[in-house]
C-alpha positions as a Markdown table, in Angstrom:
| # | Residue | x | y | z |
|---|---|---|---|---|
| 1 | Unk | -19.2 | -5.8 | -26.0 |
| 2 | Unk | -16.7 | -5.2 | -28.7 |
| 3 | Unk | -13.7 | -2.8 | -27.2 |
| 4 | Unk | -13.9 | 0.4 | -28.7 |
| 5 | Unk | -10.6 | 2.1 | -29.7 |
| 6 | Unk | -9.8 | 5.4 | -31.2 |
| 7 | Unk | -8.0 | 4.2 | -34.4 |
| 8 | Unk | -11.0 | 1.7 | -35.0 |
| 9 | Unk | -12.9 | 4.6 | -34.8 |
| 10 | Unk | -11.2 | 6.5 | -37.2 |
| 11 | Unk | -10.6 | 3.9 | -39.1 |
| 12 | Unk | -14.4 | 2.8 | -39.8 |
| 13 | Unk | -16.0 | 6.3 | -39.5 |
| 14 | Unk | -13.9 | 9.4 | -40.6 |
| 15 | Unk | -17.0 | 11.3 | -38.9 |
| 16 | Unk | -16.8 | 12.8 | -34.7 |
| 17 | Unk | -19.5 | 14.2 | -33.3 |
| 18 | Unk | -19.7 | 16.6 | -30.3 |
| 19 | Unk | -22.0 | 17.0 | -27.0 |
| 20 | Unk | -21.8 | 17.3 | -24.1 |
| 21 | Unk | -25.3 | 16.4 | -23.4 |
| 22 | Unk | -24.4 | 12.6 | -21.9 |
| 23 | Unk | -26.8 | 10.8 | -19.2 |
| 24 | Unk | -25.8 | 7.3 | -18.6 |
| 25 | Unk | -26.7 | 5.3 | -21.6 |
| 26 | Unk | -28.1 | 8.0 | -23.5 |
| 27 | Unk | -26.7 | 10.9 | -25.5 |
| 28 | Unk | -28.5 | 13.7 | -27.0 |
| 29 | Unk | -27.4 | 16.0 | -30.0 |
| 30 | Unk | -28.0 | 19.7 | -30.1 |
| 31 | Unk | -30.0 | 21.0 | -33.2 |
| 32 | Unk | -26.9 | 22.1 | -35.5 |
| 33 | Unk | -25.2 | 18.7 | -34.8 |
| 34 | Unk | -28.6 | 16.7 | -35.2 |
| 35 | Unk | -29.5 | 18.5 | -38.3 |
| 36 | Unk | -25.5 | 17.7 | -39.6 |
| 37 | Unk | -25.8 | 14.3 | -38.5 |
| 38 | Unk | -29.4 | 13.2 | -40.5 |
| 39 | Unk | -29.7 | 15.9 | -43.2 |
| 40 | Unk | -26.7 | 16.1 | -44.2 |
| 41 | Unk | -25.0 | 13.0 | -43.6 |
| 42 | Unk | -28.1 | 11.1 | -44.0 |
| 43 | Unk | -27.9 | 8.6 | -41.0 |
| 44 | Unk | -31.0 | 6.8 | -39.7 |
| 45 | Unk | -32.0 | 5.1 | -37.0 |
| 46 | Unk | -29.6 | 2.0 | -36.1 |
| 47 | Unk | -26.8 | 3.8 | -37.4 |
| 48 | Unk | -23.3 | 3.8 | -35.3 |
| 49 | Unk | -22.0 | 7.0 | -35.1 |
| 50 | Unk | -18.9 | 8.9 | -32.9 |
| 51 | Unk | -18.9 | 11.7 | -30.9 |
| 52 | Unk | -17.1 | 13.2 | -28.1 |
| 53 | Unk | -17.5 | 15.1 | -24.9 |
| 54 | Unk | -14.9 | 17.9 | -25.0 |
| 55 | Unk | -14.3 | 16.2 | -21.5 |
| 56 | Unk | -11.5 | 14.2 | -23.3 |
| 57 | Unk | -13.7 | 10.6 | -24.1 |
| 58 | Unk | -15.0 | 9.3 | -27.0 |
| 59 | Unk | -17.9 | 7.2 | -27.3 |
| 60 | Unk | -19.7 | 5.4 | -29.7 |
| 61 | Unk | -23.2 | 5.1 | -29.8 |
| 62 | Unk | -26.2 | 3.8 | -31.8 |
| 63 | Unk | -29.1 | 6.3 | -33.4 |
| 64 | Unk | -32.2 | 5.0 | -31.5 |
| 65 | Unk | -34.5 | 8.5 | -32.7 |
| 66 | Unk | -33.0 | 10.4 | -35.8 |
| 67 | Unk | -34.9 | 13.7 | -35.2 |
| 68 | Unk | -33.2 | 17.0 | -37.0 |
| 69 | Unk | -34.5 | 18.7 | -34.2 |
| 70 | Unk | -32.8 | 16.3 | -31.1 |
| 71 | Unk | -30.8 | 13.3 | -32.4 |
| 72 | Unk | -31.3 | 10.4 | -29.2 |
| 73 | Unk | -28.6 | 8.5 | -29.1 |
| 74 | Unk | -27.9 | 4.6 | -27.1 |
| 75 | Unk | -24.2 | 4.8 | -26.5 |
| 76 | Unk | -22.7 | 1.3 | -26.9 |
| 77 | Unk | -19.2 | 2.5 | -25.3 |
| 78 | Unk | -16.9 | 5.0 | -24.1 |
| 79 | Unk | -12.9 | 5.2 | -24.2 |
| 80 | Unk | -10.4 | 7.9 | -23.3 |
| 81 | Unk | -9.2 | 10.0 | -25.6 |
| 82 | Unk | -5.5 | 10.0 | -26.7 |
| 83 | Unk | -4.7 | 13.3 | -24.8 |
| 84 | Unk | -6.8 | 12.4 | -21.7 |
């Protein structure tokens, strides 16, 4: 796996997401991020996106079901923030 670092992050995607809805490998987005996330931003399924947890880690993570509704998320790696 590719290491994940907060500049590439910002570097690549000028877009952070936030939940703290994390379970192991999977993430889930509330309804006003998921709706953010696929209407307005358009991503689909197999999309990489960033998010956060408030907890002070970052994550990136793959769209695996784009829903408006719940946005399902694999996450592909985590980092610590630059504060944590």
């Amino acid at each position: 796996m590719a290491k994940i670092t907060f500049l590439n992050i910002f570097a690549l995607i000028m877009e952070l997401f936030y939940t703290n809805n994390v379970l192991d490998k999977v993430a889930l987005f509330d309804q006003q991020e998921s709706v953010h996330c696929v209407r307005v931003l358009r991503h689909r399924e197999g999309d990489i996106v960033s998010f956060t947890d408030g907890c002070g880690y970052l994550y990136s993570a793959k769209i695996v079901d784009p829903n408006p509704k719940m946005v399902k998320l694999q996450i592909l790696g985590r980092e610590e923030g630059p504060d944590k």
